[in-house]
C-alpha positions as CSV (number, residue, x, y, z in Angstrom):
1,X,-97.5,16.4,51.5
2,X,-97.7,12.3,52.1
3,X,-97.5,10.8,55.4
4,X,-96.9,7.5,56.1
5,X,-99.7,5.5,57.6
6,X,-99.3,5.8,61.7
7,X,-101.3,3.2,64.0
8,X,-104.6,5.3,65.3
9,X,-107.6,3.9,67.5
10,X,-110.9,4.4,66.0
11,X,-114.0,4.3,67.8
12,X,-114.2,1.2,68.1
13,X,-111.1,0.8,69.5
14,X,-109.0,-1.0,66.8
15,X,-106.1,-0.2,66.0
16,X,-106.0,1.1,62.2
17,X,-103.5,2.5,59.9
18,X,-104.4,6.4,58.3
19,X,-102.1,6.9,56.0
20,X,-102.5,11.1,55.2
21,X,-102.0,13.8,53.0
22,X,-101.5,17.8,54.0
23,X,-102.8,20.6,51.7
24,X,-100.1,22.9,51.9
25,X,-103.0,25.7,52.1
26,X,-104.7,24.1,55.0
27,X,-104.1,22.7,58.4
28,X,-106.4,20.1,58.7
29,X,-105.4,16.4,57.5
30,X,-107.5,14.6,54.9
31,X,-108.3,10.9,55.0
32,X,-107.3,9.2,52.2
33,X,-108.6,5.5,52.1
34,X,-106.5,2.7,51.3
35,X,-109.6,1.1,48.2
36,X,-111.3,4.0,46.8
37,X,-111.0,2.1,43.1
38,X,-113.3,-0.2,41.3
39,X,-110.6,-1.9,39.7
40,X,-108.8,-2.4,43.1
41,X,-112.2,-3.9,44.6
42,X,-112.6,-6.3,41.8
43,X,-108.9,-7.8,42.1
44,X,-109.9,-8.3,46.0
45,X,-113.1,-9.3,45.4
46,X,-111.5,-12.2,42.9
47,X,-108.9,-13.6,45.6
48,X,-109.9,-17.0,47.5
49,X,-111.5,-15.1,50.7
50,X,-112.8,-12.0,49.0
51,X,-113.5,-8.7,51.1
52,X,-116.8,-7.2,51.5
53,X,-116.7,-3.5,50.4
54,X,-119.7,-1.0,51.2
55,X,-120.4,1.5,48.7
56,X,-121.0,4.0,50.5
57,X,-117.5,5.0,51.8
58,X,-116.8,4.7,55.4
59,X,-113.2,5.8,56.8
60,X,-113.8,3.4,59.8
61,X,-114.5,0.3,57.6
62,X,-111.9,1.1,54.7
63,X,-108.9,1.6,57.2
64,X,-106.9,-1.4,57.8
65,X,-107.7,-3.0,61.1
66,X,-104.2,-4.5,62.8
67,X,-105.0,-6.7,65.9
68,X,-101.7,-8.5,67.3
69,X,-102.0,-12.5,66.6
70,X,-102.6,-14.9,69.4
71,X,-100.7,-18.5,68.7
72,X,-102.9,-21.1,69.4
73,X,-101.2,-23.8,72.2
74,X,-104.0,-26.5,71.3
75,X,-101.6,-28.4,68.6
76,X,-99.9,-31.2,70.7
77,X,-97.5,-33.9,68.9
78,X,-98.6,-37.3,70.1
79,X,-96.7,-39.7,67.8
80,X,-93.3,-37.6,67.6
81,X,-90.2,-40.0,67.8
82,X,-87.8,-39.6,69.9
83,X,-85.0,-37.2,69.0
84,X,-82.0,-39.5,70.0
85,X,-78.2,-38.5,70.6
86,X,-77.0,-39.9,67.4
87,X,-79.7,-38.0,65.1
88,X,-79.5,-34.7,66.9
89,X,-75.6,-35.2,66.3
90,X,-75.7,-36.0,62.7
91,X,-78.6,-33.4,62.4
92,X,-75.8,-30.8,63.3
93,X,-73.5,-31.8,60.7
94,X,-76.2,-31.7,58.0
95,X,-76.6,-28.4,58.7
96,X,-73.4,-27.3,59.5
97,X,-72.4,-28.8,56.2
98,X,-75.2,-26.6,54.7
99,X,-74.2,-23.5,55.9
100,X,-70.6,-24.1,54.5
101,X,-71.5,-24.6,50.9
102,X,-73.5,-21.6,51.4
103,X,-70.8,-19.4,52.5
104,X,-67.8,-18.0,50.0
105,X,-65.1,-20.0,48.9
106,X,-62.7,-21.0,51.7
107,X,-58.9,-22.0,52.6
108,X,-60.4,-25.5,50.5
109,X,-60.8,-24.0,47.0
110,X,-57.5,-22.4,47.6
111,X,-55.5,-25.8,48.4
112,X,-57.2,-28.1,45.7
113,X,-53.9,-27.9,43.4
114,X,-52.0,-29.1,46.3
115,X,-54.6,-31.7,47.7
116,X,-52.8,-34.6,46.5
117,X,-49.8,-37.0,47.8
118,X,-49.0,-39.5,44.9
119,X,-49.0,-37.2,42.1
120,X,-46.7,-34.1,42.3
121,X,-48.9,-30.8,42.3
122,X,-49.0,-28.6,38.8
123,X,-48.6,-25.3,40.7
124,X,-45.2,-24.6,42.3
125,X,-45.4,-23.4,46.1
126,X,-43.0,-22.4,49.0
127,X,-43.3,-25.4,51.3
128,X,-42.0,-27.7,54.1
129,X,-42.8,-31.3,54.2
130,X,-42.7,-34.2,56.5
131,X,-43.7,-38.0,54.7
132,X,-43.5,-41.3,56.9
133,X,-44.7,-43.9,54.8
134,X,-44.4,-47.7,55.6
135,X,-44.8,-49.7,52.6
136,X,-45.2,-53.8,52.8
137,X,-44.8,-57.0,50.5
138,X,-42.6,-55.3,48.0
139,X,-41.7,-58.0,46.0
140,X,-38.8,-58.8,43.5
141,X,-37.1,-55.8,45.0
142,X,-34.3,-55.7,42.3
143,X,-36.8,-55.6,39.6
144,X,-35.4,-53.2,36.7
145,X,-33.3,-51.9,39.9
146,X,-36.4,-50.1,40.6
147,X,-35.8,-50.4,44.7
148,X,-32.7,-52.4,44.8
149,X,-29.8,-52.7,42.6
150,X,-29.7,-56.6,40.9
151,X,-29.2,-59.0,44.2
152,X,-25.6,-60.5,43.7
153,X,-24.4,-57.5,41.8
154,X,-24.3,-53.7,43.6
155,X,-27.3,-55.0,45.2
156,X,-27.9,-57.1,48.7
157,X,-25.6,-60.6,48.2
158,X,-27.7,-63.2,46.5
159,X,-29.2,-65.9,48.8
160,X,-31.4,-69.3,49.1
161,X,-34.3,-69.1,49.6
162,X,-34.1,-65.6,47.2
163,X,-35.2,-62.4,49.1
164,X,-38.5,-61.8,47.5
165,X,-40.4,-59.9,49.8
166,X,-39.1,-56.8,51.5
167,X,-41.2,-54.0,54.5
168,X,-39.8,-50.6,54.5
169,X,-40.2,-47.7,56.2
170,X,-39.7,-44.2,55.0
171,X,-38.6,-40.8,57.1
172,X,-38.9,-38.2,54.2
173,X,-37.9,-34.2,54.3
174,X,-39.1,-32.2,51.9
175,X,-38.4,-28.8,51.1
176,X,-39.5,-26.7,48.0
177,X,-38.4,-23.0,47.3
178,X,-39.4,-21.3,44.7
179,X,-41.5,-18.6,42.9
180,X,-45.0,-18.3,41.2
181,X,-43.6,-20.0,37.8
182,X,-40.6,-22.1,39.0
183,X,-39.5,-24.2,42.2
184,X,-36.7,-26.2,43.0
185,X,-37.2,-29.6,45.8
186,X,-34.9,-31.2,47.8
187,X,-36.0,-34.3,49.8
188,X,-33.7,-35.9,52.1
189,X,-34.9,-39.3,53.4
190,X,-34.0,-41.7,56.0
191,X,-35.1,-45.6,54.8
192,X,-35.4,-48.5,57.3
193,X,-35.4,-52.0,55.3
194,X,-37.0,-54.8,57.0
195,X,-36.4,-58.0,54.6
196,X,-37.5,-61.6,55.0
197,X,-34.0,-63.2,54.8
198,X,-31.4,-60.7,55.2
199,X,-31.1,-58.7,58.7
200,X,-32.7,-55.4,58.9
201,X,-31.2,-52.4,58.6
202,X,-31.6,-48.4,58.2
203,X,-30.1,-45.0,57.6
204,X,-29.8,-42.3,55.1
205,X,-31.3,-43.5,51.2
206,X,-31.2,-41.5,48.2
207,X,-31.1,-37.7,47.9
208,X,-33.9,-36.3,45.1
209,X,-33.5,-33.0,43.5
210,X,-36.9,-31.9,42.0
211,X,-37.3,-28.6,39.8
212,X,-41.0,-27.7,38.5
213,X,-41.2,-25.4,35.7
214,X,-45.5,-24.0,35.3
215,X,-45.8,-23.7,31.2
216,X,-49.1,-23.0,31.0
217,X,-51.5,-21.4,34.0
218,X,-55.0,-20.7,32.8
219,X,-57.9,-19.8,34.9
220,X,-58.9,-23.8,34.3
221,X,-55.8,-25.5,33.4
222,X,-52.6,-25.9,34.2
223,X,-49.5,-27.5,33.3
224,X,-46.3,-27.8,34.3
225,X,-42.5,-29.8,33.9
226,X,-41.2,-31.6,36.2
227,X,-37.4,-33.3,36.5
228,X,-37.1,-35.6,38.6
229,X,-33.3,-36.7,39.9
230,X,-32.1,-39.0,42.3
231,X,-28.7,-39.3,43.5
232,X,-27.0,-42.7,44.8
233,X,-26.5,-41.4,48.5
234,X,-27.9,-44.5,50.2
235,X,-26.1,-47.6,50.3
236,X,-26.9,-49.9,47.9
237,X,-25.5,-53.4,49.4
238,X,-27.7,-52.7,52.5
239,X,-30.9,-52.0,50.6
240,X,-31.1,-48.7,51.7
241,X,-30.5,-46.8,47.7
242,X,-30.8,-49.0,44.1
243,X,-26.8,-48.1,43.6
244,X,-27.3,-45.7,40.8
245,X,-28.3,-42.3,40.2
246,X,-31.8,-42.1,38.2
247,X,-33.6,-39.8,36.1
248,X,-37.6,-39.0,35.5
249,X,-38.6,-36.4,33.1
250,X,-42.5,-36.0,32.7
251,X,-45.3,-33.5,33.0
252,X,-48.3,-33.1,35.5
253,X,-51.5,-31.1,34.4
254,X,-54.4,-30.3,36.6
255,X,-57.9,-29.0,35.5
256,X,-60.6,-27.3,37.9
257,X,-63.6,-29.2,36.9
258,X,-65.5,-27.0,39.3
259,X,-65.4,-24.5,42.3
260,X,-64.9,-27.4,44.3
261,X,-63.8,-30.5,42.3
262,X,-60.2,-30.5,40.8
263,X,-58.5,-33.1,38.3
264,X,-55.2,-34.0,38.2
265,X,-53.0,-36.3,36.0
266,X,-49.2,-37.2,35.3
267,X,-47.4,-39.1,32.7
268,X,-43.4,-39.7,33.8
269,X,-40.4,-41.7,32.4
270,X,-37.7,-43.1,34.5
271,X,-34.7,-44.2,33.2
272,X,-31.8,-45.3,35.8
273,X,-28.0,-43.7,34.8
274,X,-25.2,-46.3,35.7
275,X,-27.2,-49.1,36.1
276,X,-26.4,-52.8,35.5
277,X,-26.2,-53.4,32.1
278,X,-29.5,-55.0,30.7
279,X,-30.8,-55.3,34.2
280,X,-31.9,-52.2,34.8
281,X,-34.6,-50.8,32.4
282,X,-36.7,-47.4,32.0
283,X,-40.4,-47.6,33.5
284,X,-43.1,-45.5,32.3
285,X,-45.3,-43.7,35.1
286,X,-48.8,-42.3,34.7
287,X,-51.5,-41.2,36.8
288,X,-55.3,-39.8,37.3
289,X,-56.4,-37.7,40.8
290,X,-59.6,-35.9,41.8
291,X,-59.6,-33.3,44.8
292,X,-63.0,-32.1,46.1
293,X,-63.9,-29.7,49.1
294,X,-65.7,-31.4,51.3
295,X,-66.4,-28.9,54.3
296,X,-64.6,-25.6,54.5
297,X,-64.4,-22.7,56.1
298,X,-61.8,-19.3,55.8
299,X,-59.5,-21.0,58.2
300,X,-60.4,-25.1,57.9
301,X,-61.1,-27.2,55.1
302,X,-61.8,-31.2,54.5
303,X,-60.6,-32.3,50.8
304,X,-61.0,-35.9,50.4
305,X,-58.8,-37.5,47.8
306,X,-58.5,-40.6,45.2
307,X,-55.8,-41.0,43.0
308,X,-54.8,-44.0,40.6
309,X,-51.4,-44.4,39.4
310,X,-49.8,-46.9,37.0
311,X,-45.8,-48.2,36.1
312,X,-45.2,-50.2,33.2
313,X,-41.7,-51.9,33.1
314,X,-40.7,-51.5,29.5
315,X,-37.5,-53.6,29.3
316,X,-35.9,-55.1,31.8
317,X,-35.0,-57.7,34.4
318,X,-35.4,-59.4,38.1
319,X,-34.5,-62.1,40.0
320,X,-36.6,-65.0,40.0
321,X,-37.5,-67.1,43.2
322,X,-34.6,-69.7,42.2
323,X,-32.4,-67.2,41.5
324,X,-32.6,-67.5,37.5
325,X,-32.8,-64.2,36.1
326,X,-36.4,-63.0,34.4
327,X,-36.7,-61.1,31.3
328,X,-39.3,-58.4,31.6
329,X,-41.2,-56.1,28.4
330,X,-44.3,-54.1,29.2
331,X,-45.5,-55.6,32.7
332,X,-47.8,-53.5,34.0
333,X,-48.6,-52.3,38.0
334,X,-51.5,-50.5,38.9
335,X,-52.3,-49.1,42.4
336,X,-55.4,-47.1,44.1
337,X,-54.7,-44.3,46.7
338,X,-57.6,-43.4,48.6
339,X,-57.1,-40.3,51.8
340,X,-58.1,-36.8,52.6
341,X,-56.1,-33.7,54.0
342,X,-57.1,-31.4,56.4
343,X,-55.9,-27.7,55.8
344,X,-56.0,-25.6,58.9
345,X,-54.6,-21.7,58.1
346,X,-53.5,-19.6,61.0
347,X,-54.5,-16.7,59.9
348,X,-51.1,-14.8,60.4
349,X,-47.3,-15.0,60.0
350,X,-47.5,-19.1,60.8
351,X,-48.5,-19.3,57.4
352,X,-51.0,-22.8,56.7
353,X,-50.6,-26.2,57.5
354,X,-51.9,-29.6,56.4
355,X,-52.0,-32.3,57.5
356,X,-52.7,-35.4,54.9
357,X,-53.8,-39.4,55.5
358,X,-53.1,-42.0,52.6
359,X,-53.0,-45.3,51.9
360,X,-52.2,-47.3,48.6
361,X,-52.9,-50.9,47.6
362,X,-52.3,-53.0,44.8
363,X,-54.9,-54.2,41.9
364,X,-52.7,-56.2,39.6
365,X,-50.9,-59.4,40.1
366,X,-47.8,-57.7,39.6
367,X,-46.8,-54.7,42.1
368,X,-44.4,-52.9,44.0
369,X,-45.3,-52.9,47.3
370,X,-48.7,-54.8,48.2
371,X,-50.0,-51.6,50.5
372,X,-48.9,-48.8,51.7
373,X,-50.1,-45.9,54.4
374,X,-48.6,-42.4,54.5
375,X,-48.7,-39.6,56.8
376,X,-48.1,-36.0,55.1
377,X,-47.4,-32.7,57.8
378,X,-46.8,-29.8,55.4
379,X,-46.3,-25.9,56.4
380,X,-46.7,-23.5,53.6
381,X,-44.8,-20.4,54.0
């Protein structure tokens, strides 16, 4: 019978470990030393401090001697800088940053399909959204009756100097219902105008009906159809809807590049219904996104965002600064939208809410509005 090795003192009063085996005949233990091989002695023999092994066999000096370390306190640090408020600080983020990428995927991972504010998300969900968004510089606002209906017409009543720059502020209420492959969003806004010639004004705009349809949901990829519709609810002669109702057919994709990293793209068409003849035109929409999880956590994640989105105005017409109308075919408006979202789940019946920052601003000659900031505040039920 083996017994594990049990701290003994020997004569000399070491501590040493005996590991022993029992004869089952007899009563009487028998030492069994821990190197009693010559190929065992060799190996130690060959290592950078080699042992010193006696022939003749001596339980004392083959028994493993354990004597309890004593830290030396003579090692000072003379030239150590000073630990200031600001490293020790960002010390603590490094390495609470380090434990999170260590941990399991989070609430982040779970919320990179919905990370975005620009481009709708490929995955239908059950959620309520708030949007203010102030937009500024919007130029030609009649342009394809994109914004406005044509100035003179159903539009805001033509004047001199022409209106060519237009602020506006947006009070949006979003609400999607839906189920795993299929969700239907109705957004209900309230639009303040705040022009450079005309007076300001504000109230209900124009109602959008949403419905998403997932066609394909891979472990990787997805895509999904969207139909876009907005209905003529705001009025159109105070700047507040574009007179017309409006269609925008078009599909948005997203791929998980990674754990943590998720693409997303878009490519849209809107055409208006009931426009001004000739004035209003279709406009082609596309887009590019990324998602990443920054910090996370079960219940909190960081997901900074970019997202690029492009219109091209395919055939149509505005409103020139001397009233003269302007024949437009393929002019092209591209804006960057940098932000990040913080997703904070409560863990119960609350469900998860987000809370998302954005901005926008313009890097073509032509464009909508000049910049725009957005505030998102989104429950997911």
């Amino acid at each position: 019978m083996f017994q594990p090795a049990v701290p003994v003192r020997g004569d000399a009063g070491f501590t040493i470990l005996q590991p022993q085996v029992r004869i089952a005949d007899s009563t009487a233990p028998m030492l069994v030393p821990s190197l009693n091989a010559d190929v065992e002695i060799d190996t130690y023999r060959q290592t950078p401090v080699p042992l010193e092994v006696v022939d003749d066999f001596d339980v004392e000096s083959s028994a493993v001697v354990w004597e309890d370390p004593k830290p030396s306190i003579s090692t000072k640090l003379t030239n150590a800088a000073p630990v200031t408020p600001i490293k020790n600080f960002t010390r603590r983020i490094r390495t609470k940053l380090a434990v999170a990428r260590c941990r399991d995927y989070g609430v982040g991972v779970e919320r990179l399909p919905f990370a975005l504010s620009e481009i709708d998300a490929a995955r239908p969900h059950n959620n309520v959204r708030l949007r203010m968004e102030a937009g500024y510089n919007w130029e030609f606002p009649d342009r394809a009756e994109f914004f406005w209906s044509k100035l003179g017409g159903k539009g805001p009543a033509l004047t001199l100097p022409v209106e060519s720059s237009v602020d506006y502020q947006d009070l949006r209420l979003a609400i999607e219902v839906g189920g795993s492959r299929f969700s239907a969003t109705t957004e209900l806004p309230l639009r303040f105008i705040d022009p450079t010639v005309l007076g300001n004004t504000g109230s209900l705009g124009d109602l959008v009906l949403t419905a998403k349809t997932l066609m394909i949901d891979g472990d990787s990829f997805m895509l999904t159809q969207v139909l876009r519709n907005q209905l003529a609810t705001g009025t159109a002669k105070s700047g507040r809807g574009n007179g017309h109702a409006s269609m925008e057919p078009g599909f948005v994709a997203g791929y998980r590049y990674s754990e943590r990293t998720m693409l997303h793209s878009e490519l849209k068409l809107w055409f208006p219904l009931g426009g001004e003849p000739d004035f209003s035109g279709p406009v082609l929409r596309y887009g590019f996104g990324v998602a990443h999880v920054f910090y996370e956590t079960d219940t909190f994640a960081i997901l900074p965002t970019f997202e690029m989105v492009g219109w091209s105005v395919l055939n149509a017409q505005q409103t020139g600064p001397l009233g003269q109308i302007i024949e437009l075919d393929g002019e092209d408006i591209i804006n960057l939208f940098p932000g990040v979202r913080l997703v904070k789940d409560s863990g119960g019946e609350f469900g998860l809410f987000e809370v998302g920052v954005s901005g926008a601003t313009a890097v073509t000659t032509s464009h909508w509005y000049e910049t725009m900031i957005r505030l998102d505040l989104r429950w997911t039920f």
